[in-house]
VOKE-578292 format. One line per 8 residues: number of its first residue (from 1); their letters; for each residue x, y, z of N, C-alpha, C. Coordinates in Angstrom, 2 decimals. Each point is the difference from the previous one (the first is absolute). Example, Ala and Ser with C-alpha at 12.3 -4.5 7.8 and 13.67 -1.06 7.14 Angstrom:
BEGIN
1> as> 13.19/-5.69/7.80/-0.89/1.19/0.00/0.90/1.20/0.00 ~ -0.35/1.05/-0.72/0.82/1.19/0.06/-0.77/1.09/0.73
***
This chain:
BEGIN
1> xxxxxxxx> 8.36/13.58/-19.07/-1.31/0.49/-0.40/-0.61/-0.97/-0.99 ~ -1.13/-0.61/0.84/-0.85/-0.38/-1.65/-1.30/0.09/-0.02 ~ -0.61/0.26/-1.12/-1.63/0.13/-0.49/-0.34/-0.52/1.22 ~ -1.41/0.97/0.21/-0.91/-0.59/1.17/-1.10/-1.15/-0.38 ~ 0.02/-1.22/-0.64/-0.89/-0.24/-0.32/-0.71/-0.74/1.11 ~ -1.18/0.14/0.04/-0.32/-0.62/1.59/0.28/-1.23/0.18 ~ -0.21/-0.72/-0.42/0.85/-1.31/0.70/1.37/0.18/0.25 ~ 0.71/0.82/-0.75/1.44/0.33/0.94/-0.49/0.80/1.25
9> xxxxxxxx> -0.93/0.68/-0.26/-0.21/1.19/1.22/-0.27/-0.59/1.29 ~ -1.39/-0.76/-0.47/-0.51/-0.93/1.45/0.75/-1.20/0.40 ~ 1.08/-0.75/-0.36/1.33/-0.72/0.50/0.73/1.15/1.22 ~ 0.42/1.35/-0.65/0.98/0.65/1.16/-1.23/0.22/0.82 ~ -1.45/-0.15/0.04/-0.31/0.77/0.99/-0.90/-1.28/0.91 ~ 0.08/-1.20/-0.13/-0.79/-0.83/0.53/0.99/-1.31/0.23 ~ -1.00/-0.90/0.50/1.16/-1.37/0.47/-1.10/-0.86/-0.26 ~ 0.54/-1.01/-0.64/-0.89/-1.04/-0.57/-0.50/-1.24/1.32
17> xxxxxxxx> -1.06/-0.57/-0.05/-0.15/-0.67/1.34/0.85/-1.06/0.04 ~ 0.33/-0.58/-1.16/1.10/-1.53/0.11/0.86/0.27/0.11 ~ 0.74/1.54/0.42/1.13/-0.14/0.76/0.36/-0.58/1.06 ~ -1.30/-0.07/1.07/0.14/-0.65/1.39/-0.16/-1.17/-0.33 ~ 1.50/-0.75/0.83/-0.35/-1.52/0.26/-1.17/-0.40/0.70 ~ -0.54/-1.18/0.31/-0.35/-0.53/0.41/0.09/0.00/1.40 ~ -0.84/0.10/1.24/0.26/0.53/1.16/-1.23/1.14/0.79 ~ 0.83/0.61/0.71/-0.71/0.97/0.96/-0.85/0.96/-1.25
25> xxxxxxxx> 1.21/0.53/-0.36/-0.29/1.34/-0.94/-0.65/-0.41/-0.97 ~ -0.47/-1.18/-1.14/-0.47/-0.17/-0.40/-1.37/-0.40/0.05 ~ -0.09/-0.31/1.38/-1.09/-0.69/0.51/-0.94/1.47/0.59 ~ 0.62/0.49/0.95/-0.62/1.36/0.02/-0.85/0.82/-1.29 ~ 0.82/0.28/-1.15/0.11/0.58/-1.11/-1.34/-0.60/-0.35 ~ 0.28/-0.73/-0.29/-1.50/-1.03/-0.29/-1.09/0.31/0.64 ~ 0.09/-0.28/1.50/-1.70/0.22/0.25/0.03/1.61/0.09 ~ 0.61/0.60/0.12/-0.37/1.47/0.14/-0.47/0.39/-1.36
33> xxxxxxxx> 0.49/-0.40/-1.39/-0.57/0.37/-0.91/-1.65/-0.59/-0.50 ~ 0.14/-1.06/0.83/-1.32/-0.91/-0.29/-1.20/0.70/0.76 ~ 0.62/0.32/1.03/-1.31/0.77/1.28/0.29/1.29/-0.28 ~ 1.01/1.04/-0.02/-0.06/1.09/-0.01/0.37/0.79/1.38 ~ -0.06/-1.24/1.06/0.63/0.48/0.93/0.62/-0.89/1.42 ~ 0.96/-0.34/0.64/-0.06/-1.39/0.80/0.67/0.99/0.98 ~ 0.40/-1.21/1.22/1.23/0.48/1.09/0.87/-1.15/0.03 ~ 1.46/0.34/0.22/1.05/-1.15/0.33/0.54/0.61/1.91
41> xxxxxxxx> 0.41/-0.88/0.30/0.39/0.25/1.22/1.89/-0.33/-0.09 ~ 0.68/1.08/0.40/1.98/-0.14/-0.78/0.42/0.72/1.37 ~ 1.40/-0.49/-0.45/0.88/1.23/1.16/0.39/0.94/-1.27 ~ -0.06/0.15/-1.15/-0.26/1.09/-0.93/-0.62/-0.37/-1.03 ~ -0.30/1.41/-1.19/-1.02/-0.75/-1.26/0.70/-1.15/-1.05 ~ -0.91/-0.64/0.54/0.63/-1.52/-1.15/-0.10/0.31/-1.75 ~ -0.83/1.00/0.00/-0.12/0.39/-1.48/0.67/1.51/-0.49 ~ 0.57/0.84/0.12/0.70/1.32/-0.21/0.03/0.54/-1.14
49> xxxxxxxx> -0.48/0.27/-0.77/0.50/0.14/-1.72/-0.54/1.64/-0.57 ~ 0.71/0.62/-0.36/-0.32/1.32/-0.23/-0.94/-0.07/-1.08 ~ 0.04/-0.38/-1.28/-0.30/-0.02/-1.61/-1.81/-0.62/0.20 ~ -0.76/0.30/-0.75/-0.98/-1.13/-0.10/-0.02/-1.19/-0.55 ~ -0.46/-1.15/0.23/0.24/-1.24/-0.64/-0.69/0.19/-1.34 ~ 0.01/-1.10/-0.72/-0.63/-0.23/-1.39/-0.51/-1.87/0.34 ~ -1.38/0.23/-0.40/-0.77/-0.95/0.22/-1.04/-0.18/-0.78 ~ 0.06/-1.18/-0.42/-1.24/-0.38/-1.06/-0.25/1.33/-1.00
57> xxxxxxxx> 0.58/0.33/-0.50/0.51/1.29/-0.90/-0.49/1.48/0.63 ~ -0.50/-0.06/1.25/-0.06/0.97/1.18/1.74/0.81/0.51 ~ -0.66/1.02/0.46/0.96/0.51/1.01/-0.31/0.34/0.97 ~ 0.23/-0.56/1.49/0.03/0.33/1.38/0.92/0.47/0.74 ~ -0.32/1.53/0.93/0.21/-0.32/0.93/-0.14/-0.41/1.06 ~ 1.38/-0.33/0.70/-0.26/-1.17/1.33/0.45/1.17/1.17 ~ -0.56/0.44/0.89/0.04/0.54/1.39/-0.19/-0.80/1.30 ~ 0.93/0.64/1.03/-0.32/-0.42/1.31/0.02/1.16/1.17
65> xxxxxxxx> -0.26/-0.26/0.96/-0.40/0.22/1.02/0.07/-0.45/1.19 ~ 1.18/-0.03/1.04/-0.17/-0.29/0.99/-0.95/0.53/1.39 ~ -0.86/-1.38/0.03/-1.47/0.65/1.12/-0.14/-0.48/1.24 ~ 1.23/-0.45/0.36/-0.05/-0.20/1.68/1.35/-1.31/-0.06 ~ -0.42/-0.89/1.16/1.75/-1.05/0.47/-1.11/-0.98/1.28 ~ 0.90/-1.17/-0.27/0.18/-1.07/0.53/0.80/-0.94/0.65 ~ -0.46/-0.51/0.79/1.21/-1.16/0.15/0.04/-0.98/-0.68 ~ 1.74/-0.56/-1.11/-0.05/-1.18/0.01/1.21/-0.79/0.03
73> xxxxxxxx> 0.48/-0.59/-1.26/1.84/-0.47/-0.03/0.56/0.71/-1.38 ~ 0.66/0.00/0.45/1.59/0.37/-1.41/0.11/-1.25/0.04 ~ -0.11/-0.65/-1.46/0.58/-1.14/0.00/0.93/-0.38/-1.12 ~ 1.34/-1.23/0.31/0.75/-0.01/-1.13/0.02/-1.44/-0.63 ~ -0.07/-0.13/-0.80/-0.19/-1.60/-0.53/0.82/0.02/-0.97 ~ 1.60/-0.68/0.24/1.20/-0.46/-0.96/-0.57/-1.57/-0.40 ~ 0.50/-0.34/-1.38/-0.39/-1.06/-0.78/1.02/-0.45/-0.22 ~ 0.73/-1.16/-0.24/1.13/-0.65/-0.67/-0.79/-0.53/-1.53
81> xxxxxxxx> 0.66/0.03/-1.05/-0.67/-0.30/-1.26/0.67/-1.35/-0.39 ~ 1.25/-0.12/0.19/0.89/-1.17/-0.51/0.27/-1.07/0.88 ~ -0.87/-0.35/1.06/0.47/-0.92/1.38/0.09/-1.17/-0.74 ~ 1.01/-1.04/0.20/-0.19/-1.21/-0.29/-1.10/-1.43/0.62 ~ -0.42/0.57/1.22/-0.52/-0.98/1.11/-0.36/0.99/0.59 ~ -1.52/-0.28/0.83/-0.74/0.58/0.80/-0.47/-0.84/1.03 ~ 0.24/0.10/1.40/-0.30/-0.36/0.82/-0.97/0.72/0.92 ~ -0.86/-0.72/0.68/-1.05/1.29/0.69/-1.61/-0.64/-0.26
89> xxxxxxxx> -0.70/0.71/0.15/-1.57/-0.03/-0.26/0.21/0.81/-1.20 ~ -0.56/-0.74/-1.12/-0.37/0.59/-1.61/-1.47/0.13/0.03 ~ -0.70/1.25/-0.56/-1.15/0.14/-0.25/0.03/0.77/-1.53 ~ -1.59/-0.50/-0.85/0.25/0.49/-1.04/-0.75/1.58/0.29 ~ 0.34/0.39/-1.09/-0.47/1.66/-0.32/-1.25/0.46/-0.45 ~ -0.29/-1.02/-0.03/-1.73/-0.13/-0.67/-0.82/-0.47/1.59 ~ 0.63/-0.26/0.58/-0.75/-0.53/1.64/0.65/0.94/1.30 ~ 0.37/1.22/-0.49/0.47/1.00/0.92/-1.44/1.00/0.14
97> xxxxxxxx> 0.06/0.55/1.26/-1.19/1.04/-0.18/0.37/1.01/-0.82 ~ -0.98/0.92/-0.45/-0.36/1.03/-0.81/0.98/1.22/0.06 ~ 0.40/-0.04/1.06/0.65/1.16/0.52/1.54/-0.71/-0.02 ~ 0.39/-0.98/-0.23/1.61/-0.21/0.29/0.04/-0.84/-1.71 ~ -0.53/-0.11/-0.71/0.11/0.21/-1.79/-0.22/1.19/-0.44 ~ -0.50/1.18/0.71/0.44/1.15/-0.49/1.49/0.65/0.03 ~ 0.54/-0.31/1.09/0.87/0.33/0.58/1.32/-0.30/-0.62 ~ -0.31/-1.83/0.00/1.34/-0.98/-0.96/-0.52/0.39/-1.41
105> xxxxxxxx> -0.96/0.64/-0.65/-0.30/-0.12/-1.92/1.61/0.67/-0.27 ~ 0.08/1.24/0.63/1.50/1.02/-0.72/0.76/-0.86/-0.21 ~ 0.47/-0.88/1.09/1.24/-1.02/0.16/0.30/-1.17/-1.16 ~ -1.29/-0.83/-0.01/-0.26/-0.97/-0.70/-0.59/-0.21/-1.42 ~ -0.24/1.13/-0.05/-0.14/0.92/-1.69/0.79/0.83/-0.18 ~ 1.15/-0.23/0.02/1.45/0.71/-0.23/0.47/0.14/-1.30 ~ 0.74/1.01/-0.83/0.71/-0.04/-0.38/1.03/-0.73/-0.55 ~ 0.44/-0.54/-0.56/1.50/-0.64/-0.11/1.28/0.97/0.45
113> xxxxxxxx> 0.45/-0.50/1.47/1.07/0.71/0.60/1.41/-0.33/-0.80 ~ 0.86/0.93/-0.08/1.39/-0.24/-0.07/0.47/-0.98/0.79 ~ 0.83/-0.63/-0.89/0.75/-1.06/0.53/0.79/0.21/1.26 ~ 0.78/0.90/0.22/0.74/0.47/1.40/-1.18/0.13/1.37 ~ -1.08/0.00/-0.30/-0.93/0.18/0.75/-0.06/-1.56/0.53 ~ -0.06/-0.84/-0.69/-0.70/-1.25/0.19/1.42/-1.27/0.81 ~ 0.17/0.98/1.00/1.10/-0.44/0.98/-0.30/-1.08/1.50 ~ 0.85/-0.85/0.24/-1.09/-1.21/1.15/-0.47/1.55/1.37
121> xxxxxxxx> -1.01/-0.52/0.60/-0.47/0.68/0.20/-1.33/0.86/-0.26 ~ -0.41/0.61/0.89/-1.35/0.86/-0.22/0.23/0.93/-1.07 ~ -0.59/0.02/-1.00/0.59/0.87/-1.80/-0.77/1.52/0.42 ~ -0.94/0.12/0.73/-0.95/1.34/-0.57/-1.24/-0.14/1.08 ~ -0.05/0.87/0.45/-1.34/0.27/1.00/-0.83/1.29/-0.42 ~ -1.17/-0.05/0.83/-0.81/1.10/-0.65/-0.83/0.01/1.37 ~ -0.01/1.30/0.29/-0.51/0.93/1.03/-1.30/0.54/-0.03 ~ -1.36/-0.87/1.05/-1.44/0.60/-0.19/-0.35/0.27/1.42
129> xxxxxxxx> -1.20/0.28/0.24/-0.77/0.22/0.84/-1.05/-0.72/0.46 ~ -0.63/-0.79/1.45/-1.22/-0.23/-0.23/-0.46/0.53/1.57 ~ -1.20/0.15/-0.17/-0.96/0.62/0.99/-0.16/-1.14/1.27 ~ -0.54/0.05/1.19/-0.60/-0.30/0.81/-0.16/-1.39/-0.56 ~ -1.63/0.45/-0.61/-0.90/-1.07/-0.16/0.95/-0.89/-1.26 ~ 1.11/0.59/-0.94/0.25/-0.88/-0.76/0.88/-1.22/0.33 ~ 1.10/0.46/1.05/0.53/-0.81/0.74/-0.67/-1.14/0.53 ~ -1.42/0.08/0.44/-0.70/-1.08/0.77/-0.65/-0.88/-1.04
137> xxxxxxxx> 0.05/0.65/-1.47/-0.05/-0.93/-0.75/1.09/-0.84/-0.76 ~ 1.46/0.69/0.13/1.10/-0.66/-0.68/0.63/-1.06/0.55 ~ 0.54/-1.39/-0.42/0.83/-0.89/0.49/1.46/0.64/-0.05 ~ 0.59/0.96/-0.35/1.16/0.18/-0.40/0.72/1.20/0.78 ~ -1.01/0.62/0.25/0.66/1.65/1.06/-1.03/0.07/1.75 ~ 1.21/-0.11/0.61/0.17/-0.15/1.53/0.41/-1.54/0.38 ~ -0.84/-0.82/-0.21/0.51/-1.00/-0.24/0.06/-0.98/-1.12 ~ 0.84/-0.26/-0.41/0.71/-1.00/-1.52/-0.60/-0.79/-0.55
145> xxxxxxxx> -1.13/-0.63/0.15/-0.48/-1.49/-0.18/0.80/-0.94/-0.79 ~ 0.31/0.83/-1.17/0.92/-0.98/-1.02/1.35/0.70/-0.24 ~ 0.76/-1.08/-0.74/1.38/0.26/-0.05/0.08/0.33/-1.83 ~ -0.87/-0.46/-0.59/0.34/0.21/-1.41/-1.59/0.36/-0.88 ~ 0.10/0.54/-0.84/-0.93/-0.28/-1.38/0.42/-0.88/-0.92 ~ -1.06/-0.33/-0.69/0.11/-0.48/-0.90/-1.33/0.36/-1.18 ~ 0.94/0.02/-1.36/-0.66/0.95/-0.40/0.67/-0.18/-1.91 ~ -1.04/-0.17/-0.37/-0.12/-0.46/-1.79/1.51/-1.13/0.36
153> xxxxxxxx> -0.13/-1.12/0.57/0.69/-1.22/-0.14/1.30/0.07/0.88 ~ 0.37/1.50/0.66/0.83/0.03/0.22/0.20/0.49/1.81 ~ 0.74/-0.11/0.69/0.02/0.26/1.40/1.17/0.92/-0.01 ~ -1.11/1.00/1.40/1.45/1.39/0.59/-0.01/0.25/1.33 ~ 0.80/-0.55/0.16/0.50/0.35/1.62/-0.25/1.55/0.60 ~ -0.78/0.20/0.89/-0.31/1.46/0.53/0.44/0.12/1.26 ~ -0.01/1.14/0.61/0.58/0.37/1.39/-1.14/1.56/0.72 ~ -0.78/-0.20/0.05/-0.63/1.36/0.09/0.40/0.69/1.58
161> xxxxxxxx> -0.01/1.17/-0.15/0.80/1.06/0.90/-1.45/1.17/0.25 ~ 0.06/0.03/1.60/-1.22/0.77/-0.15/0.20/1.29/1.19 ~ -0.44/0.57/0.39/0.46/1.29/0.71/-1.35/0.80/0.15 ~ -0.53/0.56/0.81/-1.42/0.58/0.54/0.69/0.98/-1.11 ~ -1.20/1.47/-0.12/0.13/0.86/-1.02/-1.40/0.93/0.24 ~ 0.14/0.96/0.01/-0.98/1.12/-0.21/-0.12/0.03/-1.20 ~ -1.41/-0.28/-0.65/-0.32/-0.07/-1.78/-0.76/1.11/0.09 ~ 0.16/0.79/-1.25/-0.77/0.72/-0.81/-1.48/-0.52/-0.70
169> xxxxxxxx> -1.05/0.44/0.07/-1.20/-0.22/-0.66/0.18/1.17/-1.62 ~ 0.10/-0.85/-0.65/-0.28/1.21/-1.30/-1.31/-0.27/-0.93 ~ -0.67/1.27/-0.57/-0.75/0.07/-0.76/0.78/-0.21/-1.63 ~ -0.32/-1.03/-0.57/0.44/0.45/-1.36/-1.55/0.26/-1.12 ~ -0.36/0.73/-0.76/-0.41/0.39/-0.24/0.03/0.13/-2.36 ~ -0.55/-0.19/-0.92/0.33/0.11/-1.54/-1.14/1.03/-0.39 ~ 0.48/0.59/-0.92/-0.77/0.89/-0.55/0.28/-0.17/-1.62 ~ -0.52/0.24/-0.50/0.42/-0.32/-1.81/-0.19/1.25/-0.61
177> xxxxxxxx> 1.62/0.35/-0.32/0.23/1.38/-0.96/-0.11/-0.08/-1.27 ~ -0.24/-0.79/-0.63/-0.44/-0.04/-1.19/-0.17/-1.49/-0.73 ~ -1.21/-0.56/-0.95/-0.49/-0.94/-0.07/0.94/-0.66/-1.51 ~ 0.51/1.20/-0.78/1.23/-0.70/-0.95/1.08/1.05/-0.22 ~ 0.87/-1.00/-1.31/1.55/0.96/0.22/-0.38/1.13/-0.47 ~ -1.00/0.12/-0.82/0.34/1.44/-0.86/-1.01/1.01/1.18 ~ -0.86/-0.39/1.12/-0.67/1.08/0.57/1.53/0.22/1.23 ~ 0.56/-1.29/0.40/1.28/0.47/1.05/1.25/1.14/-0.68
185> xxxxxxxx> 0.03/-0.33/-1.53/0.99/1.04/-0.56/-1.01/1.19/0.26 ~ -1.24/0.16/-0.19/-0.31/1.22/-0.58/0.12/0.77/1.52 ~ -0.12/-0.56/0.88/0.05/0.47/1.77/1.30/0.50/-0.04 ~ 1.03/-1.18/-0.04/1.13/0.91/0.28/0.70/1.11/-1.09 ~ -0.36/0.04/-1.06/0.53/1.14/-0.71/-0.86/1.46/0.52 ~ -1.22/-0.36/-0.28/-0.75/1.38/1.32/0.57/0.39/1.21 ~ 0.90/-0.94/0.37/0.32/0.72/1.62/1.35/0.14/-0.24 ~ 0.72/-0.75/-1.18/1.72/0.22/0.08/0.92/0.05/-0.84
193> xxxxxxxx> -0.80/0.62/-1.44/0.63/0.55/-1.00/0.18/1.22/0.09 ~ 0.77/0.68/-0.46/0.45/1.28/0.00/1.11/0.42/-1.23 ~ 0.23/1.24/-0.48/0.75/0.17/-1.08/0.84/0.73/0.66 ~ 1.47/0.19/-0.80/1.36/0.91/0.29/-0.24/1.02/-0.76 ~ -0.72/1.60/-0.04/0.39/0.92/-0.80/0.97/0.36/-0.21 ~ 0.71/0.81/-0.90/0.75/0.99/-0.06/1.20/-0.60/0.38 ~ 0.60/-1.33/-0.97/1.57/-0.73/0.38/0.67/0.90/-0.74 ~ 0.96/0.20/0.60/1.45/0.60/-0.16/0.47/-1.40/-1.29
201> xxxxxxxx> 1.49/0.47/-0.82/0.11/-1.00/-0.87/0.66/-1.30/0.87 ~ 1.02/0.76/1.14/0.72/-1.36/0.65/-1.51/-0.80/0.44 ~ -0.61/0.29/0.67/-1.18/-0.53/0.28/-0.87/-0.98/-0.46 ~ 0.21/0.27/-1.59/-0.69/-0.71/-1.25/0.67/-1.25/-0.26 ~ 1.41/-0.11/0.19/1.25/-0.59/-0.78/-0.06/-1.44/1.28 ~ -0.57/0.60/1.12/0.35/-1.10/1.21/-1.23/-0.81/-0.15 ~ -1.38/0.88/-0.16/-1.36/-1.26/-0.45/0.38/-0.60/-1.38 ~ 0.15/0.50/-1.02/0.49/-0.90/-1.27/1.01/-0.96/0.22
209> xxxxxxxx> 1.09/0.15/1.34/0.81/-1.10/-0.46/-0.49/-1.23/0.76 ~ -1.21/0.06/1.14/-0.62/-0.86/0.68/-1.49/-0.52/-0.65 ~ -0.29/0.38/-1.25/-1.13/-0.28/-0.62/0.48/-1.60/-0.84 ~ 1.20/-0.25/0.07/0.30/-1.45/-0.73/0.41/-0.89/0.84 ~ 0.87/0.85/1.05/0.97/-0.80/1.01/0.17/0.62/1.08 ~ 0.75/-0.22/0.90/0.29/0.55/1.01/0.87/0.85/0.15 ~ -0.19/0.95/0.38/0.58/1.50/0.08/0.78/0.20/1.56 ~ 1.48/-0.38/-0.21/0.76/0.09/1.33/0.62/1.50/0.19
217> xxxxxxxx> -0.54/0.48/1.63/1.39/1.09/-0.25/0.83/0.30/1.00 ~ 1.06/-0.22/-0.81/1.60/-0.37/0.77/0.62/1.29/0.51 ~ -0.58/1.19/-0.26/0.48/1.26/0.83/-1.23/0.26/1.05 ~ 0.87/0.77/1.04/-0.79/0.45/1.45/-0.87/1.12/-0.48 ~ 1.38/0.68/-1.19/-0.52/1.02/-0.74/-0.58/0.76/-0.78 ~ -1.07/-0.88/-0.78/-0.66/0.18/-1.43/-1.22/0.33/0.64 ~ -0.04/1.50/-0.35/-1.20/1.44/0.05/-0.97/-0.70/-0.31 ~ -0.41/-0.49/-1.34/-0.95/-0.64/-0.57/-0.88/-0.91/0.68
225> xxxxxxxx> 0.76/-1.23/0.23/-0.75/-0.93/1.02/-0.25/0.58/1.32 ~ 0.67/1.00/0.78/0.01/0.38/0.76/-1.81/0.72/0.24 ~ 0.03/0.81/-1.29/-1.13/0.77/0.24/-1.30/-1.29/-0.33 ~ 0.46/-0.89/-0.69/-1.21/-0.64/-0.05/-0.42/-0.82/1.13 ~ 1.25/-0.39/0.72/-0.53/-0.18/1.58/-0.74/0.09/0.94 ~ 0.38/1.72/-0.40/-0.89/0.95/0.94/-1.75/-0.40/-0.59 ~ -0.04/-0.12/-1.65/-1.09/0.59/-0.03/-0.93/-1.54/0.22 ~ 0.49/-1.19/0.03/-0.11/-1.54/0.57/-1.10/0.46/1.20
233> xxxxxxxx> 1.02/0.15/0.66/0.00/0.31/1.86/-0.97/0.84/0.24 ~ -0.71/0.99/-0.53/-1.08/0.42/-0.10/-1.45/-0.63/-0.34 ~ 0.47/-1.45/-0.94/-1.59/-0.55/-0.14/-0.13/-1.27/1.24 ~ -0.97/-0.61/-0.74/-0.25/-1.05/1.00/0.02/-1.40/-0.87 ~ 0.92/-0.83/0.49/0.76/-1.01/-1.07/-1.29/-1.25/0.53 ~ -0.24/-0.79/-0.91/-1.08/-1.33/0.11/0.71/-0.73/0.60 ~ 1.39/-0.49/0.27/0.39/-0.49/1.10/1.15/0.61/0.04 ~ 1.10/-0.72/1.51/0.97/0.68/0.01/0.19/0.77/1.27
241> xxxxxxxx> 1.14/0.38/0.26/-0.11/0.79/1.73/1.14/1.16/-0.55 ~ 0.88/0.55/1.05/0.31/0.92/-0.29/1.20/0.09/-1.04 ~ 0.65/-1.16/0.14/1.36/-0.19/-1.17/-0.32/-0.49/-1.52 ~ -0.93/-0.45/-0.01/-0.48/-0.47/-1.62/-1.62/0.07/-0.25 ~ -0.23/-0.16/-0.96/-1.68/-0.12/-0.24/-0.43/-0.55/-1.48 ~ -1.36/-0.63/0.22/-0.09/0.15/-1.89/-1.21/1.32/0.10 ~ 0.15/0.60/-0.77/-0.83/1.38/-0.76/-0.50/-0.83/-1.24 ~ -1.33/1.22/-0.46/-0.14/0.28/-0.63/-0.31/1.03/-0.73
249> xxxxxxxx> 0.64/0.06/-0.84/0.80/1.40/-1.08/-0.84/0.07/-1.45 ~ -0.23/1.30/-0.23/-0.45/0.21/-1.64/1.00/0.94/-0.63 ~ 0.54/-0.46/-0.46/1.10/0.39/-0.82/-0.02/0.06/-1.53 ~ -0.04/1.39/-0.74/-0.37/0.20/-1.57/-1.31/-1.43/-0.09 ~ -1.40/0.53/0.86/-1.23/-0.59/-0.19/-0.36/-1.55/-0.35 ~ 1.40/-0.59/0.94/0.10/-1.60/0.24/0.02/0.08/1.24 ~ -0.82/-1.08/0.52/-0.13/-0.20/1.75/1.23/-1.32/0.25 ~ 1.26/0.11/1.14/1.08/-0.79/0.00/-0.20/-0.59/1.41
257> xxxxxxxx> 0.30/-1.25/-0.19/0.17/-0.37/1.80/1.01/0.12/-0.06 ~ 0.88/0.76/1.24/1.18/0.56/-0.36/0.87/-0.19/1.66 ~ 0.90/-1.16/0.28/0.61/-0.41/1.12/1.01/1.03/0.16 ~ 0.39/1.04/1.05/0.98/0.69/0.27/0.58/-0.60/1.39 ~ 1.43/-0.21/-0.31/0.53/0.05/1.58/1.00/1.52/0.25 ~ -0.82/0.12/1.31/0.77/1.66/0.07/1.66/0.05/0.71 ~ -0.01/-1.16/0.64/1.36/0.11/0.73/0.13/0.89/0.65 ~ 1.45/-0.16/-0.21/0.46/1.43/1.16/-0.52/1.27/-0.34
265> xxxx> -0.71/0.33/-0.91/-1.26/1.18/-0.38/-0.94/0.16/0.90 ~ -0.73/-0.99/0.85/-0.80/0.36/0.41/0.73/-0.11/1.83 ~ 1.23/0.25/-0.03/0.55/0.89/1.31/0.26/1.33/0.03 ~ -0.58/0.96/-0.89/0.13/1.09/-0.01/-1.25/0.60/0.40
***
């Protein structure tokens, strides 16, 4: 349990936009918040995210909508990162069409992989989609043109893998729930604060010992937590599914963000 202060509050209940790398999902994320509304064409949603983002000290949410299907490819494009020598047709990444630098950005704006990863061989592939018409613009899916990128000084051997595919058309769609932190706290305490009347003392003894630290409990059998379970499982937690959640709790006229895992409690 701790103080709700909204910036703790709006952290459990939102996802910041620079979580997403660089890529599909980021790239999406982007123009949908810029327009307010776009379409991607996937064999599923490239963007998924329950929480609203946090943007330019905004909060959005991001929705979709699947509104009809197409034909196009599943496609797979493995990269080698560590090749010593490249043989093949090299093209740079800056002289690829529009549609096959979207595709390679995830790859080639990577991360720093673990070392066990970075084995001879293809290290890491990444799985997209392109339409009809995008294919007739790509050198790289149906047929290969080149054997490598090259890309900030450095060259990667590719292999692209392609396979027809029934795509999804989705609507994604942003709406903005609130324009700063303290109007997003004041939203979610209106819809998901709630108080415990009438605690029993075991009752009392289990929120006090989780108001500093974490409050474990090692019996199947303790009444106390038991009933406060129940009375959990009755609200509606800001996130969380059926085995854990974070709440929020007013407890002796302090508002707590308050993480419960119910365990084997909530098989009864």
């Amino acid at each position: 349990m701790e103080p709700a202060a909204n910036e703790t509050l709006v952290e459990e209940a939102s996802l910041d936009d620079e979580i997403l790398q660089p890529g599909t999902e980021r790239a999406l994320l982007d123009r949908v918040l810029a327009t307010g509304s776009t379409t991607v064409t996937d064999t599923e949603p490239p963007l998924d995210r329950d929480l609203p983002f946090r943007h330019d000290g905004g909060f959005y949410n991001v929705t979709h909508t699947a509104t009809g299907s197409q034909q196009g490819y599943e496609v797979t494009i493995p990269v080698d990162y560590n090749v010593s020598s490249v043989s093949g047709d090299v093209v740079g990444y800056e002289e690829l069409p529009a549609v096959d630098q979207a595709a390679l950005e995830p790859l080639l704006t990577r991360p720093e992989l673990p070392d066990g990863l970075l084995e001879p061989g293809y290290d890491i592939a990444i799985e997209t989609a392109y339409t009809e018409p995008e294919t007739d613009e790509s050198v790289l899916v149906r047929e290969q043109t080149y054997d490598a990128i090259r890309y900030e000084g450095e060259t990667y051997p590719l292999e692209t893998q392609t396979a027809p595919e029934s795509l999804t058309v989705y609507r994604y769609e942003s709406t903005l729930v609130a324009e700063t932190v303290d109007g997003y706290a004041a939203t979610l305490r209106d819809r998901y604060a709630f108080e415990l009347p009438g605690l029993s003392e075991g009752e009392r003894d289990v929120l006090e010992s989780a108001l500093d630290d974490t409050k474990r409990i090692d019996s199947d059998d303790n009444q106390a937590f038991d009933s406060l379970v129940d009375r959990f499982r009755d609200r509606q937690p800001v996130t969380g599914d059926g085995d854990s959640g974070t709440f929020l709790v007013r407890y002796d006229e302090q508002l707590y963000v308050t993480e419960i895992n119910f365990g084997s409690y909530a098989e009864g």
